[in-house]
C-alpha positions in Angstrom: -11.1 -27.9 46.2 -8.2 -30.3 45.9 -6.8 -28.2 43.1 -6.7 -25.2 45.4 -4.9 -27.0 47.6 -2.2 -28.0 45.4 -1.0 -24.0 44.6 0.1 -25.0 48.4 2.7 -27.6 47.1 6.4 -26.6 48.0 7.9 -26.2 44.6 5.5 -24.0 42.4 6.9 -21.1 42.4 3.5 -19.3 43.5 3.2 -19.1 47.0 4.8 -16.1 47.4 2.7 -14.1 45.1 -0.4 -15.1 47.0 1.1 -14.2 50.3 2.6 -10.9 48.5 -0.7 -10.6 46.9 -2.8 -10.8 50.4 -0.5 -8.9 52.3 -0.9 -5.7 49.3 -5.4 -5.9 50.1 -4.4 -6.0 53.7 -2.5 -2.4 53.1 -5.6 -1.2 50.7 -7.9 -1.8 53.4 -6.1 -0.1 56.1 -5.2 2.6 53.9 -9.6 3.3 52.9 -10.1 2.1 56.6 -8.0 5.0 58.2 -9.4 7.5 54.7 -13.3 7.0 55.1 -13.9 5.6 58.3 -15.4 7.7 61.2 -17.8 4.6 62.1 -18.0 4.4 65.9 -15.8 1.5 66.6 -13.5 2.5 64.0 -12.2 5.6 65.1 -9.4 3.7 67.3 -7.9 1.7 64.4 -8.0 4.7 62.1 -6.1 7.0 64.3 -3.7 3.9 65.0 -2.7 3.5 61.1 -2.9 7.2 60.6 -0.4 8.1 63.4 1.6 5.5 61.4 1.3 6.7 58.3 2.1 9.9 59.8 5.6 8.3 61.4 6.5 6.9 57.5 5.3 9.6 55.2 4.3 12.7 57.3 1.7 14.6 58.3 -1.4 15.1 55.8 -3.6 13.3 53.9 -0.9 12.4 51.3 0.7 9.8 53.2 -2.2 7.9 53.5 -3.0 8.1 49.3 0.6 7.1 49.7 -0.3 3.8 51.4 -3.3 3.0 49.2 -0.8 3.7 45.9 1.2 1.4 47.6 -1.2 -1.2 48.3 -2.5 -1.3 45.2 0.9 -1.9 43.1 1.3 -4.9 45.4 -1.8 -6.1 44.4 -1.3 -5.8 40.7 2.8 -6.4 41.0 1.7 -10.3 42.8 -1.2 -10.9 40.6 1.0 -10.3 37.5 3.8 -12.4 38.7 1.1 -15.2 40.2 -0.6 -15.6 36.6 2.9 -15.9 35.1 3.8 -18.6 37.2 0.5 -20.2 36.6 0.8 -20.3 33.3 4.1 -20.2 32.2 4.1 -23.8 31.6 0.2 -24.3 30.5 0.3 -21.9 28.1 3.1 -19.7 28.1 3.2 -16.4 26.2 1.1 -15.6 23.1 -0.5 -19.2 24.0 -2.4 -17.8 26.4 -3.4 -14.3 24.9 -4.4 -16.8 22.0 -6.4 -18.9 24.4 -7.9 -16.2 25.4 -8.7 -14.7 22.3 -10.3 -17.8 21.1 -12.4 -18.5 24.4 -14.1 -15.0 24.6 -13.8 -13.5 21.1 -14.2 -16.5 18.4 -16.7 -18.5 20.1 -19.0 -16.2 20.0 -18.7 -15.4 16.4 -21.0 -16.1 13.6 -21.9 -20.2 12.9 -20.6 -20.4 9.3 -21.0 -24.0 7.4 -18.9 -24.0 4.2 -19.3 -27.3 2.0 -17.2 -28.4 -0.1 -13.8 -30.5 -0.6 -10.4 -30.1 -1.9 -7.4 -27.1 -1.9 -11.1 -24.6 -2.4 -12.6 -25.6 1.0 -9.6 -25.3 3.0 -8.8 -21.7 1.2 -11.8 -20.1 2.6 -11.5 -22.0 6.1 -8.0 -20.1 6.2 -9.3 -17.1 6.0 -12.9 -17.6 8.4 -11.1 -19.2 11.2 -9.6 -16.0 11.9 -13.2 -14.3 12.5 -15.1 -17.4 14.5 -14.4 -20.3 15.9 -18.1 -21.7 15.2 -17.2 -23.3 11.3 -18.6 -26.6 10.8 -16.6 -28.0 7.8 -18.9 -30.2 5.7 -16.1 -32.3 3.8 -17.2 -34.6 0.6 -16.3 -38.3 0.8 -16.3 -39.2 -2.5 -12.5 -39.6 -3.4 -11.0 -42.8 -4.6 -8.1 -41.2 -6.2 -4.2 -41.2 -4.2 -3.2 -41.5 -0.7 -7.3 -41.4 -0.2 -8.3 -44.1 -2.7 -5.5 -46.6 -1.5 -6.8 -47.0 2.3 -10.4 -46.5 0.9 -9.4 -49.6 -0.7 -7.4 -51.4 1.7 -9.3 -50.8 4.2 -12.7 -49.7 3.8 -13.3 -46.3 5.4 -13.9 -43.5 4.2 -11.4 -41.1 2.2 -9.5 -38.9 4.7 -7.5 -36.6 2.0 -9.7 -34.3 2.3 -11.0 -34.4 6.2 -6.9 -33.7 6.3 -6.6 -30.8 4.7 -9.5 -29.0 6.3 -8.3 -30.2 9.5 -5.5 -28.6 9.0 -6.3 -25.3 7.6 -8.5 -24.7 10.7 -5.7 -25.9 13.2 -4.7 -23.5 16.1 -1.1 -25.1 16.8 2.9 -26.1 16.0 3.9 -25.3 12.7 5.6 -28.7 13.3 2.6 -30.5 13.9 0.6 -29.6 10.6 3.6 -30.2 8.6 3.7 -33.2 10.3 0.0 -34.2 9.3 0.5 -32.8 5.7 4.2 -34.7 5.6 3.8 -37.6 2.6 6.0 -40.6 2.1 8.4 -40.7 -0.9 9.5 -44.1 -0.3 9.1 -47.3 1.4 7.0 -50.4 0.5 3.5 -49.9 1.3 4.3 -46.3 2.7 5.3 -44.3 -0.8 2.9 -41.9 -1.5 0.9 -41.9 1.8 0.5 -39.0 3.8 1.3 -38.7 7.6 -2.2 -37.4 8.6 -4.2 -40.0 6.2 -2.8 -42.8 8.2 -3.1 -40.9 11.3 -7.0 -40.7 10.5 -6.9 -44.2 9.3 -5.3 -46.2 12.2 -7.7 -43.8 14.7 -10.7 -45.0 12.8 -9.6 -48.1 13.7 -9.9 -47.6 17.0 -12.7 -44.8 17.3 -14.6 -44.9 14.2 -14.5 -42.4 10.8 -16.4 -39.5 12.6 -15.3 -39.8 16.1 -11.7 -40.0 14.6 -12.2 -36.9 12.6 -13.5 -35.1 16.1 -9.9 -36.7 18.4 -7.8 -35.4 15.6 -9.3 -32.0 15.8 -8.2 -31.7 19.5 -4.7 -33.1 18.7 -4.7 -29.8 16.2 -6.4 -28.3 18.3 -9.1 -26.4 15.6 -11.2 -23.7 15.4 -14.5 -25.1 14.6 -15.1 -28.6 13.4 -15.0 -31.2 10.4 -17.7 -33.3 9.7 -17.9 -35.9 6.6 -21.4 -35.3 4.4 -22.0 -39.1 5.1 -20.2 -42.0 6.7 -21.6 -44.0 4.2 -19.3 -45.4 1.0 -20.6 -43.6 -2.2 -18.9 -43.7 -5.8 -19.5 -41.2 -8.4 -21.0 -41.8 -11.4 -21.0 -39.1 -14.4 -23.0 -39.0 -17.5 -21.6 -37.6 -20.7 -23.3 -36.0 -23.1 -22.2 -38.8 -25.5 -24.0 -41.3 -23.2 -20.7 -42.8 -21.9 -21.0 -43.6 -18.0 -17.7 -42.5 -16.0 -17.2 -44.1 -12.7 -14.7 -42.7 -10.0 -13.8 -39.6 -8.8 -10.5 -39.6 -10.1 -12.0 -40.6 -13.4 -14.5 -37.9 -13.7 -11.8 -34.9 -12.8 -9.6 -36.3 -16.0 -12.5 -36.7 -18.5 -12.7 -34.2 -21.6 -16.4 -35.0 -22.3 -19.4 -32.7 -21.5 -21.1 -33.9 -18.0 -25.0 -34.1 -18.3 -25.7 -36.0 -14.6 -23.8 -36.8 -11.9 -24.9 -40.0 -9.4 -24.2 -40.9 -6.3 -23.8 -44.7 -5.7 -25.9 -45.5 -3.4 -28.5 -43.0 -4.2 -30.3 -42.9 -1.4 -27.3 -42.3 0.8 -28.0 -40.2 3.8 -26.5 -36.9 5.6 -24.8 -37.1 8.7 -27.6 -35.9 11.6 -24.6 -33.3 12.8 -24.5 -31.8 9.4 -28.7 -31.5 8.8 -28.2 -30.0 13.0 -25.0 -27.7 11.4 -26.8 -26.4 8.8 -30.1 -25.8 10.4 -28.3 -23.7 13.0 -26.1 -21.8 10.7 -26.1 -17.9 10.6 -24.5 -18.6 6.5 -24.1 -21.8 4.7 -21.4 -21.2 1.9 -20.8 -23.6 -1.0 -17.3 -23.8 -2.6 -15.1 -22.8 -4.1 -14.0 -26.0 -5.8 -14.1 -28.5 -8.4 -18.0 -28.2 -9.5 -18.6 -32.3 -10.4 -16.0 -33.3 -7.4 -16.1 -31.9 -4.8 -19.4 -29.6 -4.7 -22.3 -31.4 -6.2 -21.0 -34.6 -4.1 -22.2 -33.2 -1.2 -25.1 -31.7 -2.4 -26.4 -35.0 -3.7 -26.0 -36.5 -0.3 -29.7 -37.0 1.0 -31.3 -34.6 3.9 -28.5 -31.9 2.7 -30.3 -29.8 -0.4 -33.5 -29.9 2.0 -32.0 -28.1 4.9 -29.9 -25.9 3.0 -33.5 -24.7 1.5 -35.5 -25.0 5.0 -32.4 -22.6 6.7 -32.7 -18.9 7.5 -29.2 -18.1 6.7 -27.9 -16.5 4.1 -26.9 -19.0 1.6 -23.4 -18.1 -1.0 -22.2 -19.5 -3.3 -18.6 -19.0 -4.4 -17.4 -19.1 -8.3 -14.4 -20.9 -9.0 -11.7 -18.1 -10.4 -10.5 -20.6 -13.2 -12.4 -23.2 -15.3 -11.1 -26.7 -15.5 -10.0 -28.3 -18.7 -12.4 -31.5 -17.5 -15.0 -30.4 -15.4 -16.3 -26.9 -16.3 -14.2 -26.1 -19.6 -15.5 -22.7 -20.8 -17.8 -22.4 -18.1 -19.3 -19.2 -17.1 -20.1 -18.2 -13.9 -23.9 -18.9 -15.0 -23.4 -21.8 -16.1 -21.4 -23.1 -12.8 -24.6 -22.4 -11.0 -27.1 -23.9 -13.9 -25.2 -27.1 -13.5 -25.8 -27.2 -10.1 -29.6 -26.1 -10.6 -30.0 -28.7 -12.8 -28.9 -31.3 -10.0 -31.1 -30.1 -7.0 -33.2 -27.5 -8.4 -33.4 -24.1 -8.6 -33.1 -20.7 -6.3 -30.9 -22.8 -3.7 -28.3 -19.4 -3.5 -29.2 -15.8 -2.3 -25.6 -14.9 -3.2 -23.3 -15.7 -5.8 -19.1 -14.5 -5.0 -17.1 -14.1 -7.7 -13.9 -12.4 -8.9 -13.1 -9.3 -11.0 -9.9 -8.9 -10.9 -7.8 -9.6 -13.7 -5.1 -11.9 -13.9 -1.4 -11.0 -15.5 -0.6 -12.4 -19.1 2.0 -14.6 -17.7 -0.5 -16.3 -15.2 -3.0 -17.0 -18.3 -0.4 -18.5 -20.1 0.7 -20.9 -17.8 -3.5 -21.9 -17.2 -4.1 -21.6 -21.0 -1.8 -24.8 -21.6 -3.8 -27.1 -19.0 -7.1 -25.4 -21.0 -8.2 -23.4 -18.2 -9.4 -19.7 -18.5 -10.8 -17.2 -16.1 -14.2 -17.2 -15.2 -16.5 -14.7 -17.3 -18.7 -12.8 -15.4 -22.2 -13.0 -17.2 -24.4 -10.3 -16.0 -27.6 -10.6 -17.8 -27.5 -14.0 -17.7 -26.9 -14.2 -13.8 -29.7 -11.8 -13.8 -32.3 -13.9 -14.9 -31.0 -16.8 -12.2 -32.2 -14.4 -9.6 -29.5 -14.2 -7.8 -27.1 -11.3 -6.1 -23.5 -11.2 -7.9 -20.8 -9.9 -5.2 -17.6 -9.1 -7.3 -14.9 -8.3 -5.7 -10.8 -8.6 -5.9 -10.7 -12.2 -4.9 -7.2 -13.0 -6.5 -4.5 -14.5 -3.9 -0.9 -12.4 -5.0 1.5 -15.5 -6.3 2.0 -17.9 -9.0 -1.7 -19.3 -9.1 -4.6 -18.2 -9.4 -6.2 -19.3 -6.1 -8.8 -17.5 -4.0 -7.0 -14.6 -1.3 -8.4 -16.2 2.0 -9.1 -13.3 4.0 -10.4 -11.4 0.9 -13.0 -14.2 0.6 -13.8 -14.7 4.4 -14.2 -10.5 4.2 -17.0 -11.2 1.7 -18.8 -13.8 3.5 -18.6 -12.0 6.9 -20.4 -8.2 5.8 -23.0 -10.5 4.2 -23.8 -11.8 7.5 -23.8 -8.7 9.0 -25.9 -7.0 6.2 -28.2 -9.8 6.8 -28.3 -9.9 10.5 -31.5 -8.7 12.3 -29.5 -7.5 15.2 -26.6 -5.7 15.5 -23.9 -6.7 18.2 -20.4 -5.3 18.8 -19.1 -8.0 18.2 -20.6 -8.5 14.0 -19.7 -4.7 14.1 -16.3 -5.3 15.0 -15.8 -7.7 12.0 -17.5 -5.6 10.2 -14.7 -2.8 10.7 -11.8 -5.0 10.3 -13.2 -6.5 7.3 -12.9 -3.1 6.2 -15.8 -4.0 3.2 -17.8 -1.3 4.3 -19.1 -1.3 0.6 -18.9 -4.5 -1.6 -18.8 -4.1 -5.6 -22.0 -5.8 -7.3 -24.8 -5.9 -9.3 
């Protein structure tokens, strides 16, 4: 009640709207008063507003419509001017529409998880967070490499490269406060190389904890959806060549040029945050990738509790090709054979969907990728067939000078699978439906 009382406060600048405002009903109701009231008891105050009405606007009916008009612009001429003075300082201008927006539109979109790590993770996050505001991020924590490996190092937490860049890819804010985050250090001793939002994350884990820092930064960005780590636990990679060679590191395994039989996690029998297994198990989709297949995907996958509700959910469960092998993890790969290696890890039939891209890319663009020994990802039917598994092909390929995945091409995809899936309809699924405007999807 106190709050009431402060719109009271000399200085505000509203006061005179709600006066404005309650003096504009008080003409409505004499206005219908004097139009529809005959009530004995009435019939005094009626002819006493009519007569003048009559004195203002004439004789007739009119003049009282007249009044009511009138009324009613007060009404909506104050109200207008109220909320403006209410908010012009809260949330001024498209702050508020996009308040709005987000309150009564995005949260009651689809829950979306989408697991993952790197540039591929926050590409599709880009695109979803214009849709819903329920993602749940699941974000690997398996980097050692960087800005991430130093403080991993230094000071034993978790790597936040990652967490960052998801962070900010779903952030509803300043321009000027992601670049801040995503800002990195060229110089200084002990600062060189860092970026602003790693030792953000790090000096609040300080204070709050790895997760609970993840969740105070979101609110500082202000994000649609959240960010959870797989595990707070500290894991290494370890990879397996066919050669027998063990590679330790995440940063070791992205630069090696042998075939990878296994990937480990150190400690194996590390275990998923509760939040996630709760994430996933609530999820209307869970969508792995796109990103680097040994790195950032199977990471997470590997974590304990994870494969098991992924497998125990009812949502509809994508998986989303990588448009371009990598000259150390997946050189040559197939789209197959991006989803055998991960079959091979957790076992089979995990995906009811597999995304990938048929678009082709310009001669300069292959080029450029054919130098770092990278190609584009073949699209093998007959052998995908016999995974048992639905292809979606679409044109995935973001315009520019890589050959990154289109985020609201990709968010399109995931979004009329949901639909298509969905055991009710609702206008609001039909609404994304329409301005996903993937009415009919290329496949198998």
């Amino acid at each position: 009640m106190r709050w009431l009382l402060k719109l009271l406060y000399p200085g505000l600048g509203v006061k005179r709207w709600l006066m404005l405002m309650f003096f504009g009903l008080v003409v409505v109701i004499a206005a219908v008063l004097a139009l529809i009231l005959g009530l004995p008891g009435f019939k005094g105050l009626a002819e006493a507003i009519y007569q003048k009405t009559v004195a203002i606007f004439g004789a007739g009916p009119w003049g009282l419509l007249l009044l009511l008009a009138a009324g009613l612009a007060i009404i909506l001429y104050s109200g207008y001017r109220f909320l403006g003075s209410l908010l012009r300082d809260l949330a001024p201008g498209e702050k508020a529409v996009d308040a709005l927006y987000q309150s009564r539109y995005l949260k009651r979109g689809p829950k979306v998880v989408v697991i993952g790590g790197g540039t591929g993770l926050s590409t599709l996050l880009r695109g979803l967070k214009e849709y819903t505001s329920n993602i749940t991020a699941v974000v690997t924590v398996a980097d050692d490499g960087g800005s991430s490996g130093k403080l991993r190092g230094e000071l034993g937490m978790p790597p936040p490269g990652d967490i960052r860049n998801c962070l900010v890819a779903l952030a509803d804010t300043e321009p000027l406060l992601e670049t801040l985050f995503q800002y990195r250090f060229k110089r200084g001793e002990g600062l060189g190389g860092h970026s602003f939002g790693n030792l953000f994350l790090a000096a609040m884990s300080q204070i709050l904890g790895f997760t609970d820092a993840i969740k105070a930064s979101g609110k500082v960005l202000a994000i649609r959806g959240k960010v959870l780590p797989v595990t707070e636990e500290n894991i290494k990679l370890k990879a397996i060549c066919d050669d027998g060679r063990e590679i330790w590191g995440e940063s070791n395994i992205g630069g090696t040029l042998g075939a990878i039989r296994r990937l480990e996690l150190v400690p194996g029998d590390c275990k998923a945050l509760p939040e996630v297994l709760e994430a996933i198990a609530a999820a209307d989709a869970i969508v792995v990738g796109p990103g680097s297949l040994y790195t950032s995907l199977l990471p997470n996958l590997l974590v304990g509790g994870v494969v098991e509700a992924i497998a125990a959910s009812k949502a509809v469960k994508m998986f989303v090709c990588n448009i371009m092998t990598q000259m150390q993890e997946t050189r040559s790969f197939t789209a197959s054979e991006h989803l055998e290696a991960i079959y091979r890890h957790v076992g089979p039939n995990l995906f009811d969907y597999i995304i990938v891209n048929n678009q082709p890319i310009g001669d300069d663009l292959l080029q450029r990728y054919a130098q770092e020994g990278a190609e584009p990802v073949k699209i093998d039917w007959e052998r995908l067939r016999k995974l048992e598994i639905r292809v979606l092909a679409a044109d995935l390929l973001q315009p520019g000078q890589v050959a990154w995945h289109n985020p609201q091409a990709l968010a399109k995809i995931v979004l009329t699978q949901i639909v298509s899936q969905s055991n009710q309809t609702s206008r609001l699924l039909d609404n994304l439906l329409l301005e996903a405007q993937l009415g009919k999807i290329p496949r198998e």
